[in-house]
N, C-alpha and C positions, 0 to 999 in steps of 0.2 A: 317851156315846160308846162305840162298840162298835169294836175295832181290825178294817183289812182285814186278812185271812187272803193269807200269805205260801205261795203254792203250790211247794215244790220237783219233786212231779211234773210242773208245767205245766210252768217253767222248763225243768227236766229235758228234756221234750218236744222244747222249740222249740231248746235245743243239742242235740242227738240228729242233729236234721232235719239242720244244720250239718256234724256229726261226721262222716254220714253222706257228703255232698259232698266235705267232707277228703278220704276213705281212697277215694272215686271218684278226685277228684285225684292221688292218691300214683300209685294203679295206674295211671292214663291217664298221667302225665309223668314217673314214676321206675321203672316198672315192677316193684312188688310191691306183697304186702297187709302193713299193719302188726300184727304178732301180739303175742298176749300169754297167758303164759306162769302156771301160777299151782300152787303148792303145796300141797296140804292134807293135814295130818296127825293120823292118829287119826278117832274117831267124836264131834266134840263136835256135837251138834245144830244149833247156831245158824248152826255156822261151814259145813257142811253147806248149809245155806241161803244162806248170803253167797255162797259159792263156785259156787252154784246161778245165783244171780241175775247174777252176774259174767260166764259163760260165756254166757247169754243173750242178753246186755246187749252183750257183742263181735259174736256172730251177727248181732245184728239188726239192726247199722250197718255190716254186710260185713267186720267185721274178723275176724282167724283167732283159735281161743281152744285151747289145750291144757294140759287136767288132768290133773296127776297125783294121786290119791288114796293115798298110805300107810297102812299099818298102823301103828298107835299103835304097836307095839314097832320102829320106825325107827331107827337108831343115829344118833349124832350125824354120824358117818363116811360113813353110807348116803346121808344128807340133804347133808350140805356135797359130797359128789360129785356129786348130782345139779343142784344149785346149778350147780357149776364148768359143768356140760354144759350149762346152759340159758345161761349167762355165751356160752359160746363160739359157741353159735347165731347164725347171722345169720338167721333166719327168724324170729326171737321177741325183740322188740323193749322188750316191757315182761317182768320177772319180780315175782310176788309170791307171797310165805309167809305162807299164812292164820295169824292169830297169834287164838287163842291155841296156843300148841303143849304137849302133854304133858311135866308136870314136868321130866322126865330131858332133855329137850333146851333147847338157850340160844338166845333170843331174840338176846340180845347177840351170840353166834358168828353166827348166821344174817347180820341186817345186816350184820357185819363182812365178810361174804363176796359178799354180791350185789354186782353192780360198779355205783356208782354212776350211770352211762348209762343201767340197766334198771330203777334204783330206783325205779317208776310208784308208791307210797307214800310219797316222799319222805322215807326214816325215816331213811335211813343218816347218819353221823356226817359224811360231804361235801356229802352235799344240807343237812342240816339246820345245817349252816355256811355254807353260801353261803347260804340265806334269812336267818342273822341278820348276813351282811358284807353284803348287797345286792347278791348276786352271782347271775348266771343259774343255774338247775339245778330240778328237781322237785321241787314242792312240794306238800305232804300233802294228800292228795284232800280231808277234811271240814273244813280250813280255809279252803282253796280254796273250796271249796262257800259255807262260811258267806257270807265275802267276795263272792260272785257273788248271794247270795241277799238280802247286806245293798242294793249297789248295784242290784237290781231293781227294789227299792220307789223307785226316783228322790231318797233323800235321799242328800243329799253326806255325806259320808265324813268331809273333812278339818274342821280346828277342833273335830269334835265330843268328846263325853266317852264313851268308851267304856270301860266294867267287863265283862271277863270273868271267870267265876268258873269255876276249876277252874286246874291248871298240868303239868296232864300232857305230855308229850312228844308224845302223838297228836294232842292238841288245843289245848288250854290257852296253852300257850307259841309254837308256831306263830302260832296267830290272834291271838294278843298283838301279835310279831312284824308279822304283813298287816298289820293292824289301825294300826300307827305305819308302816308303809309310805304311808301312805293319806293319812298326817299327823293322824290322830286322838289326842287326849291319850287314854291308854290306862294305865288301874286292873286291878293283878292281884287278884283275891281266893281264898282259899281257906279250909279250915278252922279255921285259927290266927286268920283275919281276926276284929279285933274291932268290932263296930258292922257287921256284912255287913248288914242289911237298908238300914243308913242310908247306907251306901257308895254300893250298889246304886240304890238310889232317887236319884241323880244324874246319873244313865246316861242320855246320848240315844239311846245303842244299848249292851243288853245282849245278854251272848254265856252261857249256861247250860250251864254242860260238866263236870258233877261225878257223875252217876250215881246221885242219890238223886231219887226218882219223889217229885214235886208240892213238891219242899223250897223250891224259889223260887214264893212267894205274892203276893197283890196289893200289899204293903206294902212289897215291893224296888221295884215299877215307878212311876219316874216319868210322871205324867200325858204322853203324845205318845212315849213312845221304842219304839222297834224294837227288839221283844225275839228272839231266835232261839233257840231251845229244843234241844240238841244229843242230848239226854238220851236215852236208851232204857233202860226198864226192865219187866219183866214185872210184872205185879201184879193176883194172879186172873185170871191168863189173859189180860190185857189188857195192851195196850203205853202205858207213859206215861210223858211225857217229866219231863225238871227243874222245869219251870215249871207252875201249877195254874194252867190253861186258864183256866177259868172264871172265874176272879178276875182274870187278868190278862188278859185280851181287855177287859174294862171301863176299862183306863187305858191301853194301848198304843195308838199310832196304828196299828205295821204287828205281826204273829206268827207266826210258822211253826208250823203244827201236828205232831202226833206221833199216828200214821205221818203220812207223806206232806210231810216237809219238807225237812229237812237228809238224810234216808236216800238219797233218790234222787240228789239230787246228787253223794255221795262216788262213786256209783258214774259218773255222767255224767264227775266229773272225773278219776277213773282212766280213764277210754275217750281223754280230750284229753291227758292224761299220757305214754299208750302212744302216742296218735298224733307227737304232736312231740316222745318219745324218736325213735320209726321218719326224722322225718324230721331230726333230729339225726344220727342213726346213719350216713342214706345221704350 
């Protein structure tokens, strides 16, 4: 049994088309474009790229995109003014701060300041309270994504046994969260877990979100489950995700590969984030 390849580009593609239609919508019956807004501090290379593909990715679906680049020596002071200004903006609908930011400045201050309406990352401590009360608000682009890429492949969601591994705040705990949204019985794992292979291999859908390249091998996946691989890592110049490909495409039914799985999504759903803040807003 060789698993189907779970495309987040294609998917990507065909919400795009949609997104696209939205933000014609917005303009033709509420008369403006929904913009978004986005921060980036310092010269870290990667983030340089993300910030890249972001501003593209607004363009190419009609929507407005404005960057500000800083210089790594930013004050704390510099940054949360600029914040307030984009808060106040009615022409910039989503705001986001490329993270990671340069030691001297606080991630924690930053969220504490973006106003939860423009929070298109859903990180803030209101968005990420209303996803775990079951209450409407923004919710985290690469969770989001997972979730849209797990219900592509046509397996249902609810009764199953889903293990996610990792519990970070960006991913982890979020897609925990969807994940029992969905009515899935839902297994956290992380490093302290003991028995993770034997956990793991129960999983009708596993969720791989720990950041160490190829650590989830054939012996976590049970025979038929939908694995989705969250992971980026460099390694010799190459990109690879949590999951070792090879070994686990032989027992999965469905797999998103690395590139091209989970990556393109987070950015598709920050584009649907900005748009239905924009029409939250108006």
């Amino acid at each position: 049994m060789s698993a189907q390849i779970v495309s987040g580009k294609e998917l990507s593609a065909k919400i795009r088309e949609k997104l696209k239609e939205r933000v014609k919508k917005v303009e033709r019956e509420k008369g403006f474009t929904p913009g978004l807004a986005v921060i980036l501090v310092g010269d870290d290379p990667a983030s340089h790229v993300y910030v890249n593909n972001k501003e593209k990715a607004c363009l190419e679906i009609g929507m407005k995109s404005e960057v500000r680049r800083l210089p790594k020596e930013t004050t704390q002071e510099e940054l949360n003014a600029l914040i307030d200004a984009y808060n106040a903006r009615e022409d910039m609908h989503g705001l986001l701060v490329q993270f990671p930011l340069p030691a001297h400045l606080s991630q924690e201050e930053v969220l504490a300041r973006i106003s939860p309406k423009k929070d298109v990352d859903g990180l803030t401590v209101q968005n990420s309270g209303a996803l775990l009360s079951g209450l409407p608000g923004l919710v985290s682009c690469t969770p989001k994504g997972v979730i849209r890429l797990i219900k592509s492949t046509g397996v249902e969601i609810a009764g199953k046994h889903a293990v996610v591994i990792g519990r970070s705040n960006l991913v982890g705990k979020p897609v925990s969260v969807l994940l029992l949204n969905e009515n899935a019985t839902v297994t956290m794992c992380h490093s302290k877990t003991k028995n993770l292979p034997e956990v793991c291999a129960q999983a009708d859908i596993l969720v791989a979100a720990i950041g160490r390249a190829e650590f989830v091998t054939g012996n976590f996946i049970k025979p038929g489950a939908v694995v989705i691989d969250v992971g980026t890592s460099r390694v010799d110049g190459k990109l690879k995700g949590d999951v070792k490909f090879d070994e686990a495409v032989e027992k999965a039914a469905y797999i998103t590969p690395v590139p091209g799985g989970v990556g393109p999504m987070t950015i598709t759903m920050l584009l649907e984030n900005t748009i239905d803040a924009a029409e939250m807003f108006h």
